[in-house]
Each structure stands twice: as structure tokens, then as C-alpha cells.
N, C-alpha and C positions, 0 to 999 in steps of 0.2 A: 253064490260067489261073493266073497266079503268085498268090502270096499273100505281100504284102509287110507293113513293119512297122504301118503306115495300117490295114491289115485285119487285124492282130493287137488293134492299138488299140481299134476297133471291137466286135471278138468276146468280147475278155477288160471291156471298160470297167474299163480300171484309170487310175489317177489319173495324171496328167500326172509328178508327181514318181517315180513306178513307170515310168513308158513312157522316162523318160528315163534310169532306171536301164537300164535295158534297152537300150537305146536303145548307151549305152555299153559295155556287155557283149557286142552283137553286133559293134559295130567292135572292138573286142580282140580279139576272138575269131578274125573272119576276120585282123585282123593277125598274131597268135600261127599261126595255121592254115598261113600260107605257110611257117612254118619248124619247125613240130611238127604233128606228125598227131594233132590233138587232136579231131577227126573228119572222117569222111569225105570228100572232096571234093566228090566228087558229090551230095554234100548242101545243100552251101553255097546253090546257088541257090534253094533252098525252107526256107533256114535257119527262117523264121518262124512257117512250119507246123509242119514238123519235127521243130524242137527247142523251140524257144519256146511254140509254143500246145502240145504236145505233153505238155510238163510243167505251162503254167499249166494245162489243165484239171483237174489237183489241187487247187488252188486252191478253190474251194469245198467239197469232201471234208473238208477239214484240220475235224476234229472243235471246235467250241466250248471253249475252255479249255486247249487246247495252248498250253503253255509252252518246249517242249525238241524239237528235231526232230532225227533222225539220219538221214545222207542216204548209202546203201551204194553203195560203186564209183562214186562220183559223174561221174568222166570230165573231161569239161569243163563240169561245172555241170550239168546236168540228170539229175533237177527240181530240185536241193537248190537251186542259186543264184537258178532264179527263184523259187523259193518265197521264198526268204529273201528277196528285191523285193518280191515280191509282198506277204508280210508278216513285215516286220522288227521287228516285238514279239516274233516270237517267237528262242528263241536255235537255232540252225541250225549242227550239225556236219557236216562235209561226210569223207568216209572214202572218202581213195585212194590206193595201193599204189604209182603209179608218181609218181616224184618231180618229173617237168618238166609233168606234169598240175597238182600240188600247186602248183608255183610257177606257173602260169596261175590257177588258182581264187584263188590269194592276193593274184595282182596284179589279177584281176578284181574281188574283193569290194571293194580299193583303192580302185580305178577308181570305184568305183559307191557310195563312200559308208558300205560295210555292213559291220557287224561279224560275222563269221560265225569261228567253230573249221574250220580244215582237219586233217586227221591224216592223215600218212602212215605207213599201215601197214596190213598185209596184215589183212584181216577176222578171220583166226582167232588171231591173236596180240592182240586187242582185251579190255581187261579188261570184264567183265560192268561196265555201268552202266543205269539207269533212265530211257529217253527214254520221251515222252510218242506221239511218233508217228516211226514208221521208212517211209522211202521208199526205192524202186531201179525203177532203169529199164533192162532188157537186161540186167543182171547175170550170173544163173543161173538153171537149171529151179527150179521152185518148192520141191521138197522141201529141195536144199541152202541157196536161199536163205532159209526158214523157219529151218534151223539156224543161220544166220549173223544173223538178225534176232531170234531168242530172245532171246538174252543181255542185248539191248541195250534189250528191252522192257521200261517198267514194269509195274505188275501190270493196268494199265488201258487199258493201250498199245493203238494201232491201227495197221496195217500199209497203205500205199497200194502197191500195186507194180503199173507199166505192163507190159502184157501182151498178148502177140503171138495169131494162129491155135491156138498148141498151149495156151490155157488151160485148157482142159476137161482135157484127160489130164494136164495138169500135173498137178491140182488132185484126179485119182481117184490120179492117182499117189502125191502129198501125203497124203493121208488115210489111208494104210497105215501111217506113221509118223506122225501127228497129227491133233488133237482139235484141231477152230475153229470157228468161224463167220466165213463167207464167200459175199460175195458177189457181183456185176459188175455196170459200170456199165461202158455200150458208150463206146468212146474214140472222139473228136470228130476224129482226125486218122486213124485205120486203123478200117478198114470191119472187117477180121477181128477185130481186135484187141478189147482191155479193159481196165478198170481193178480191178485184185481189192483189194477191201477186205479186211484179216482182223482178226478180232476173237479174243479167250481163247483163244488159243494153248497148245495143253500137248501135250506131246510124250506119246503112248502110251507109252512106258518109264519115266516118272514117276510115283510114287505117292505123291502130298503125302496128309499126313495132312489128315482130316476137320475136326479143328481149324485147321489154315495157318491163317494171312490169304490166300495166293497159292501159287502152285506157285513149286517153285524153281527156278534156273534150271542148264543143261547145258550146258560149254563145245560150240562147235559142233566137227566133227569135214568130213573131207572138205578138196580143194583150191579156191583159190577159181580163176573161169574163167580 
């Protein structure tokens, strides 16, 4: 049974001015698509499940009072782009390494109205800065991606990362190298899958004094996928 934009509309109830954002980001998307592989093909025909509800169901996640969002390996926009539709108060960096990806996210956010930060540039070359919430979707196993989202966390920061069948052993495997609080909320588009929340992130090799206000932060280390 397909799942088209109609029953996107429906699922998420987002406001007519958001559905048409969206709206115009999935015809880019499939235009750009026929001449860059900016996802899969065989995708396309379930784009609205897929990729679209796939990311908004972050969307109510996103913690009260987020100001700054850093959205890793973004691709072609998910979740970072619908998020930023979804809710454009907030400010939305989008972080991606290959350059004709970057020039679709930048004519996409165009297209649709929204002021969003693109950067191109590889995750580990990324100077530490203080977002309020970091997202990624498919990027990396959990422990590298934890390295890659450190840096970029403030000291209150929350992590949303979509996540496949292997969370569980992600997640015991994570834990060998870091100290969190985490937890899953089952994903509305994969039956295996999940959405891991993470909370006070501190990497086991850090020993902030007793005093801090926060731990500090460790360049990440590792290639990215």
C-alpha cells in the first residue's frame, strides 16, 4: 500500500505552510535525483514514508527550548531539512562532506523559503561548537558517531539518532567508551528499527574536575563512513 504525500499530511498534522514546504523539497529532490544520486532509486517510490515521515517523526522529540540544531552527514536533507520545515525558529546547521549533496541542500532550503547553515566539510575537521540538539540518520555505528557528536554538543545538549536492527549492540558496544543516558523510542517507519535519545554524554577517558560547570570537550578521532 503506498504511502503518499496526502498520508504524510495526515500522520504528521503539520500546518499547510510546512506541507508545502515539503511539498517542494520532494519535487527537487526527485528532479536533482535523475542526475545525482542523492538517494537511492529505489526509494523514490516510498519517498514519503521513507525519508520524509522517517525524519519528521523527530519532530516531537526535539526537546522544549532548542535554539541551535546540528544535523551530521546530512545527505539530501534528512532529518536536518525537515526538521528545519518542520520548525524553522529554530537555527538548523546541516554538515556534509560531499560538495553536489551541499549544493542540493542549499538550493533546496532556497526552494522552500528557509534559512538553514549548510557546511561542507568532513565531520572531523569541524571546530568544537555548542549546539543545543545533534541529529544523524545512517551515518555511523554508534560509538564513532558519539565521537563525532561530542564536540558539537552543548553542555545540555540532546542527541536524536535514527537507528536501524543493531541498536542494542550498538549501544553495549558504546558504553565501553562512554558514560550517557539513553534511551529508544520504537520508529514509526521500521518495525526493527529506533530512535536513541542520548542524554550527558561523557566519554570514559575524561576526568573533569569536581568543580567544572561541564566536561570538556575531545576532538573526535576515527574516519568518517
Amino acid at each position: 500500500m503506498s504511502f503518499g504525500p496526502d498520508d504524510f499530511a495526515r500522520e504528521t498534522s503539520v500546518s499547510r505552510e510546512t506541507f508545502a514546504r515539503l511539498k517542494a523539497y520532494a519535487d527537487l529532490l526527485t528532479d536533482w535525483n535523475e542526475r545525482h544520486n542523492l538517494v537511492a532509486k529505489s526509494t523514490l517510490p516510498d519517498l514519503w514514508r521513507r525519508h520524509f515521515l522517517d525524519s519528521a517523526q523527530l519532530g516531537p522529540l526535539i526537546p522544549p527550548g532548542t535554539r541551535t540544531l546540528a544535523d551530521l552527514g546530512s545527505g539530501a536533507g534528512f532529518p536536518g531539512l525537515v526538521l528545519a520545515a518542520m520548525r524553522p525558529e529554530i537555527a538548523v546547521t546541516l554538515h556534509e562532506a560531499t560538495g553536489k549533496k551541499c549544493a542540493f541542500l542549499a538550493a533546496a532550503a532556497e526552494r522552500m523559503g528557509l534559512r538553514v547553515g549548510v557546511q561542507n566539510e568532513r565531520i572531523e575537521a569541524l571546530p568544537p561548537k555548542a549546539f543545543d540538539l545533534v541529529t544523524a540518520r545512517a551515518l555511523a555505528p554508534l560509538p564513532l558517531l558519539l565521537s563525532y557528536a561530542k564536540p558539537l554538543m552543548s553542555p545540555n545538549a540532546v542527541c536524536l539518532f535514527l537507528k536501524g536492527q543493531n541498536v542494542v549492540s550498538e549501544l553495549t558496544e558504546a558504553h565501553k567508551s562512554w558514560n550517557m543516558e539513553a534511551s529508544q523510542v520504537p520508529s514509526k517507519t521500521d518495525p526493527s528499527g529506533a530512535i536513541l535519545v542520548v542524554r550527558k554524554l561523557v566519554s570514559r577517558d575524561e576526568h573533569p574536575s569536581p568543580h567544572a560547570p561541564h566536561p570538556g570537550r575531545r576532538q573526535p578521532k576515527g574516519r568518517r563512513r
